[in-house]
LUMTOR-824906 format. One line per 2 residues: number of its first residue (from 1); their letters; for each residue x, y, z of N, C-alpha, C, O. Coordinates in steps of 0.1 Angstrom, whole numbers. Layout:
NUM = a = X,Y,Z,X,Y,Z,X,Y,Z,X,Y,Z ~ ... $
This chain:
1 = xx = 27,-37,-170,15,-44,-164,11,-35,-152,20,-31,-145 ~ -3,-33,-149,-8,-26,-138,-14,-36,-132,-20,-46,-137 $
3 = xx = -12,-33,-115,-17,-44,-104,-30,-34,-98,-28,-22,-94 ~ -40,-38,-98,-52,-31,-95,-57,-37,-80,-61,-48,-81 $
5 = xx = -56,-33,-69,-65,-40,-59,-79,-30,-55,-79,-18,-52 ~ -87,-37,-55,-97,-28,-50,-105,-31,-39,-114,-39,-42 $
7 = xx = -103,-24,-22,-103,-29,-14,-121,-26,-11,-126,-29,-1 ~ -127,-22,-20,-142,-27,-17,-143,-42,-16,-149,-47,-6 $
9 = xx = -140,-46,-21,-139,-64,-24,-137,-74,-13,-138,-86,-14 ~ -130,-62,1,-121,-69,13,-128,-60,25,-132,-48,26 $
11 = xx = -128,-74,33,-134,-71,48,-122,-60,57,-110,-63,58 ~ -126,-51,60,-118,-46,67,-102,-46,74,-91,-42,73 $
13 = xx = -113,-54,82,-100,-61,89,-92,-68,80,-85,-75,87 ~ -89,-70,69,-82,-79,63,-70,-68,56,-58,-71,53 $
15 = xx = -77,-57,54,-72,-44,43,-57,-40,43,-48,-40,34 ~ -55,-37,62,-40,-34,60,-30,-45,59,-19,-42,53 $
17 = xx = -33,-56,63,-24,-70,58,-20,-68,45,-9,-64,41 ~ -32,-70,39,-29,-76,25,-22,-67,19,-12,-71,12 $
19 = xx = -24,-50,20,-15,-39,14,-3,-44,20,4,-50,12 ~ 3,-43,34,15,-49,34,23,-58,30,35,-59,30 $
21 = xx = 15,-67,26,18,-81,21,29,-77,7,40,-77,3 ~ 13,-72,2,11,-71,-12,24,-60,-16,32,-62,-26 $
23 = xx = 27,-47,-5,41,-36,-11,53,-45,-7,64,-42,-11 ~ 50,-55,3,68,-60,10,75,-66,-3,86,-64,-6 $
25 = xx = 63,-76,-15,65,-84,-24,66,-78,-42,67,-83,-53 ~ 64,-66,-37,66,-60,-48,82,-58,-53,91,-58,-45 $
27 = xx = 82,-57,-67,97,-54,-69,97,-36,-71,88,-28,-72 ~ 112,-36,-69,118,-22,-70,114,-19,-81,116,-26,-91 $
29 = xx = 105,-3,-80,105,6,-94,93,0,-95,89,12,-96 ~ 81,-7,-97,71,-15,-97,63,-4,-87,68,4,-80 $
31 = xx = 48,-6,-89,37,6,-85,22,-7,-83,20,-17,-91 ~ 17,-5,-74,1,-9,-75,-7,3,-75,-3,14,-72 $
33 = xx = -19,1,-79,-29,10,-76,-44,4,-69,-51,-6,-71 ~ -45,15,-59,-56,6,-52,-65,19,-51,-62,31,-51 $
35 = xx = -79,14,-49,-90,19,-48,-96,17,-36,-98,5,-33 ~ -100,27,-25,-100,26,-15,-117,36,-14,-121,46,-20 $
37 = xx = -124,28,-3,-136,37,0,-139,40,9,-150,42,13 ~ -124,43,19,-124,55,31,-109,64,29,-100,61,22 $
39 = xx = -109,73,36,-97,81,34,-83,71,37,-83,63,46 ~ -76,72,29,-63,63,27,-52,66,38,-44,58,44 $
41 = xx = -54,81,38,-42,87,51,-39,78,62,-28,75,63 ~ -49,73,70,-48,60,79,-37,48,70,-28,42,76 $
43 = xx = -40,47,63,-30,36,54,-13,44,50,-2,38,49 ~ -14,56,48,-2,62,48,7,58,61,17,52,63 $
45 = xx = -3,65,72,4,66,82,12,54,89,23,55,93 ~ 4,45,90,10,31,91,23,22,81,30,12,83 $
47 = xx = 21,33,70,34,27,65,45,30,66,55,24,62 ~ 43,48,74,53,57,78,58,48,92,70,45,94 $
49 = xx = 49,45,97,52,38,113,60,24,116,66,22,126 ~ 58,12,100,66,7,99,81,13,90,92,8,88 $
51 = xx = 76,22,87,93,24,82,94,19,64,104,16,57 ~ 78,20,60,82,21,46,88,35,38,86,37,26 $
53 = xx = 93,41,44,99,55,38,103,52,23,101,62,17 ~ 105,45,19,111,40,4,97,38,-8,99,32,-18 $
55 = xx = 84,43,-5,72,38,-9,68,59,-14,72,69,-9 ~ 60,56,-24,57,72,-31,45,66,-29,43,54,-28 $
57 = xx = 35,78,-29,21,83,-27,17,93,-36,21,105,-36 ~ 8,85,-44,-3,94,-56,-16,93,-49,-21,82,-49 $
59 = xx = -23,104,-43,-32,102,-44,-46,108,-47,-48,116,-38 ~ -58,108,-55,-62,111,-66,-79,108,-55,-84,97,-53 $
61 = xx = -83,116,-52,-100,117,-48,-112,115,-58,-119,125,-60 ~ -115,109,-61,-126,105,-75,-141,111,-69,-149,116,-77 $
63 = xx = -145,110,-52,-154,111,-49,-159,114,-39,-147,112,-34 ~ -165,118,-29,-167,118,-12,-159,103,-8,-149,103,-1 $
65 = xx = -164,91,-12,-159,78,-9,-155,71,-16,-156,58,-17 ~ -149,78,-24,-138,68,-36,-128,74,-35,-129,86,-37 $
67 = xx = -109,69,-32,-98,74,-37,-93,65,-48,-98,54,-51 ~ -82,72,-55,-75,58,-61,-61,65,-57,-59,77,-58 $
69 = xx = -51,53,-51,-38,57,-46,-32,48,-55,-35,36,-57 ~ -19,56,-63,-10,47,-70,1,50,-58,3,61,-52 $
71 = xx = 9,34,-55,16,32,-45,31,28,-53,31,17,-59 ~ 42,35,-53,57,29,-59,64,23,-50,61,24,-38 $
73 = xx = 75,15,-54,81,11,-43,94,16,-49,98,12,-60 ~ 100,25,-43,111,30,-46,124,22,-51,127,15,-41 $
75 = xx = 131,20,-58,140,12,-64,150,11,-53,156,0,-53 ~ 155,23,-42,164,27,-37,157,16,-23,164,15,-13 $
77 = xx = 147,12,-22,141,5,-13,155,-11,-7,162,-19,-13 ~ 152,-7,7,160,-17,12,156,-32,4,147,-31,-4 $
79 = xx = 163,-45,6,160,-58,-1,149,-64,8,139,-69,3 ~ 151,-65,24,148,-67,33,138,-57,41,142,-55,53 $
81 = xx = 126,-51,38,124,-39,51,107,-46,56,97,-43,49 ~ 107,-51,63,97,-66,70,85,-59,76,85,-56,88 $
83 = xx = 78,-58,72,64,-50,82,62,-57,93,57,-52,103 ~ 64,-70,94,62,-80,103,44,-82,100,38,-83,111 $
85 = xx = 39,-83,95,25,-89,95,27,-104,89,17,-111,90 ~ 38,-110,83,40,-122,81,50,-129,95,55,-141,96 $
87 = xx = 51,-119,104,59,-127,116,75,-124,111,85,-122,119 ~ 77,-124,99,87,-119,100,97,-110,107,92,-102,114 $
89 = x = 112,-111,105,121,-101,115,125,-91,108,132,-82,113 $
């Protein structure tokens, strides 16, 4: 099964939540793909900054303003690794 998000669809401000949300609850070995219509590197970097180190990056330029990034969550991924956007510890 492929999980498609496509963040045309979402208010900005809402964008990096929901990607956090959406990789904390992912299972090990499991991938989303999301379609993004600004450069994604901002979205990398922030996952570097929480400490998703366990997460692989495809990412694939379709256009001046289209990416599509397939996102893994590494199997070797902690059970626990909390971005805190749910308040969590």
């Amino acid at each position: 099964m492929k999980t498609i998000l496509d963040f045309r669809s979402f208010d900005n401000r809402y964008q990096s939540g929901l990607l956090f949300s959406i990789f904390e609850g992912l299972l090990p070995d499991q991938k989303i793909k999301v379609i993004f219509d600004q450069d994604p590197g901002a979205f990398h970097e922030k996952f570097e900054e929480v400490n998703f180190l366990k997460s692989e990056w495809k990412v694939k330029k379709i256009s001046d303003s289209l990416w599509e990034v397939c996102i893994t969550k590494n199997s070797k991924a902690e059970k626990h690794q909390c971005c805190g956007v749910c308040g969590g510890e």
